[in-house]
C-alpha positions as semicolon CSV with decimal commas, in nm:
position;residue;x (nm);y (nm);z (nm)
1;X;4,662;3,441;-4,902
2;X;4,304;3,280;-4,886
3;X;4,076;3,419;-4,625
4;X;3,795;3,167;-4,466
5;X;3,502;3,158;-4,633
6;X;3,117;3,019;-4,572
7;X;3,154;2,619;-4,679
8;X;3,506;2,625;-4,650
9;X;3,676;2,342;-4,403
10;X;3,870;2,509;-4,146
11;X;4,078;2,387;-3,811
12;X;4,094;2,615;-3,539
13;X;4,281;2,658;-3,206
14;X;4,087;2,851;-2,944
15;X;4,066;2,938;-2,561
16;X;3,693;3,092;-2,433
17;X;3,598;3,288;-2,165
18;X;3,347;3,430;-1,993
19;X;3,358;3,816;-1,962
20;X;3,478;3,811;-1,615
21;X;3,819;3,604;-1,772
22;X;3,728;3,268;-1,668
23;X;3,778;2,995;-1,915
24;X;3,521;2,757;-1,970
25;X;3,723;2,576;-2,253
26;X;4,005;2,537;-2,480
27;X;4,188;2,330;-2,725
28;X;4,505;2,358;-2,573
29;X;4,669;2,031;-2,584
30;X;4,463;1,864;-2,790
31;X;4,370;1,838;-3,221
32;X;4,218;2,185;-3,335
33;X;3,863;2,160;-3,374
34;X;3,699;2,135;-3,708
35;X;3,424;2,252;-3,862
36;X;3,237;2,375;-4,183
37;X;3,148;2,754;-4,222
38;X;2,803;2,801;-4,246
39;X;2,677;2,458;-4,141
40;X;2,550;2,556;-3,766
41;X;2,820;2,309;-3,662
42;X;2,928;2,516;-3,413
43;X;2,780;2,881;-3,229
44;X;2,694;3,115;-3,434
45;X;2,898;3,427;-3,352
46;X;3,197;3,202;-3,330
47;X;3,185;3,096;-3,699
48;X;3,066;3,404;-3,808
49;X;3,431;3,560;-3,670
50;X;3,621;3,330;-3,837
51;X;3,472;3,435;-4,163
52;X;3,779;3,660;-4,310
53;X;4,026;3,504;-4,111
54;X;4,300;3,372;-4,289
55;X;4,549;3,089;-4,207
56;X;4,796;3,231;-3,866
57;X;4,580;3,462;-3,795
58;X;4,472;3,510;-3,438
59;X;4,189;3,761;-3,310
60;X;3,974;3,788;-3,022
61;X;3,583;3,724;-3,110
62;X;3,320;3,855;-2,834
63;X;2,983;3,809;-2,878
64;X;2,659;3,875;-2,660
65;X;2,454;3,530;-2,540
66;X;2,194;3,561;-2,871
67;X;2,492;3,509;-3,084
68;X;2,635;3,220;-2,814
69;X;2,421;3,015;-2,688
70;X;2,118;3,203;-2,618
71;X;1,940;3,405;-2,382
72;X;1,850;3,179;-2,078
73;X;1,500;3,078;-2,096
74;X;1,271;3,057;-1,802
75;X;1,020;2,828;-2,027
76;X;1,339;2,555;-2,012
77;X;1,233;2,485;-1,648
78;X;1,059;2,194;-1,519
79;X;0,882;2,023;-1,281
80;X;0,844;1,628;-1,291
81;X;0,751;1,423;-0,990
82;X;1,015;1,245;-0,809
83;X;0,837;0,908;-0,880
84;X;0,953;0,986;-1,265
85;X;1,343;0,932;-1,139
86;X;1,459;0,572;-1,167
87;X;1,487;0,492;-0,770
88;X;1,848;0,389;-0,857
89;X;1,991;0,765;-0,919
90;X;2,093;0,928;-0,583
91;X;1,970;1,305;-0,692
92;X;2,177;1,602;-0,664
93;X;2,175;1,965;-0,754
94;X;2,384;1,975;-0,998
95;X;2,353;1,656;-1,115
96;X;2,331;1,605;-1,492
97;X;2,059;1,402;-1,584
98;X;1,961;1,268;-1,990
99;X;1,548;1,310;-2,076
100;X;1,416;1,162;-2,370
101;X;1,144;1,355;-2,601
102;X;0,842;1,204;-2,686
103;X;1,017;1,215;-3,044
104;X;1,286;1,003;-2,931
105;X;1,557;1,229;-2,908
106;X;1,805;1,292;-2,593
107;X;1,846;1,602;-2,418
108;X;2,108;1,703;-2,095
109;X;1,924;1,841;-1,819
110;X;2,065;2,003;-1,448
111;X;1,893;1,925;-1,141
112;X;1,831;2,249;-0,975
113;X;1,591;2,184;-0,689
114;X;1,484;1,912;-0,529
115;X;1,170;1,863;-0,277
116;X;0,991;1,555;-0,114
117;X;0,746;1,529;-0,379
118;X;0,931;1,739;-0,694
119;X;1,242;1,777;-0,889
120;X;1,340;2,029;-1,121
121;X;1,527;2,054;-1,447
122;X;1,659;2,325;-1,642
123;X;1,724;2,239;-2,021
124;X;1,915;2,543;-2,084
125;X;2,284;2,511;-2,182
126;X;2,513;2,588;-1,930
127;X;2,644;2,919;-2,090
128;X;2,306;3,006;-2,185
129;X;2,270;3,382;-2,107
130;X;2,654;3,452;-2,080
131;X;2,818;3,680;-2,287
132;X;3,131;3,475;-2,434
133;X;3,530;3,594;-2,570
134;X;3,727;3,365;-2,791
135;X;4,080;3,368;-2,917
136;X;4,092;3,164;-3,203
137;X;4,370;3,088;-3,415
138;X;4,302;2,985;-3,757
139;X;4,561;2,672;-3,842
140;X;4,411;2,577;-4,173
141;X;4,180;2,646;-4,432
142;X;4,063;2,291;-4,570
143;X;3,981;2,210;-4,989
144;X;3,597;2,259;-4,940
């Protein structure tokens, strides 16, 4: 039997968690994602535990935040004056705001604090700094 492979097509089932057991997504109930080996479409420890799998296979793949979705970075963090928020948006911690770059392109950002005069947004993902577990299920290697 064929074992996955960088470049090689595959469609996964998965369910992942944060250490503590909490899950913070899954397929369940819906098409198994897919994706190309070795084509950064999706984290990096996550494709590189497919690697080897082979089709019905399932195995648990942990991996530390660098292999995830990163350390969480202070530098992310910043301050714009409120005057920059469209009057229109009732601001809330929380709140998920889009930014553009000066290069055009769009990035989610969180509201963490909010004064008088300042609000500020943190660019880092969500999971950024978390240590992540994922049971994956491999369903199908693809023709490449």
């Amino acid at each position: 039997m064929t074992e996955a492979k960088i470049n090689d097509k595959v469609k996964v089932h998965y369910k992942g968690s944060l250490q503590d057991g909490t899950v913070f997504d899954s397929s369940e109930n819906r098409q198994p994602l897919e994706f190309t080996i070795g084509q950064g479409m999706v984290i990096p420890g996550f494709e590189k535990g497919v690697v080897g799998m082979r089709e019905g296979d399932t195995k648990v793949i942990s991996m530390e935040a660098e292999n995830a979705y990163g350390s969480y970075r202070e530098d992310l963090i910043g301050v714009v004056d409120r005057s920059r928020i469209p009057e229109d948006i009732n601001l809330n911690i929380g709140m998920v705001l889009q930014v553009r770059s000066p290069e055009g392109s769009v990035t989610n950002v969180v509201v963490s604090k909010i004064t008088e005069n300042d609000v500020t947004l943190d660019m880092n993902h969500p999971l950024a700094g978390e240590d992540l577990c994922f049971e994956v299920t491999l369903v199908e290697i693809l023709k490449a």
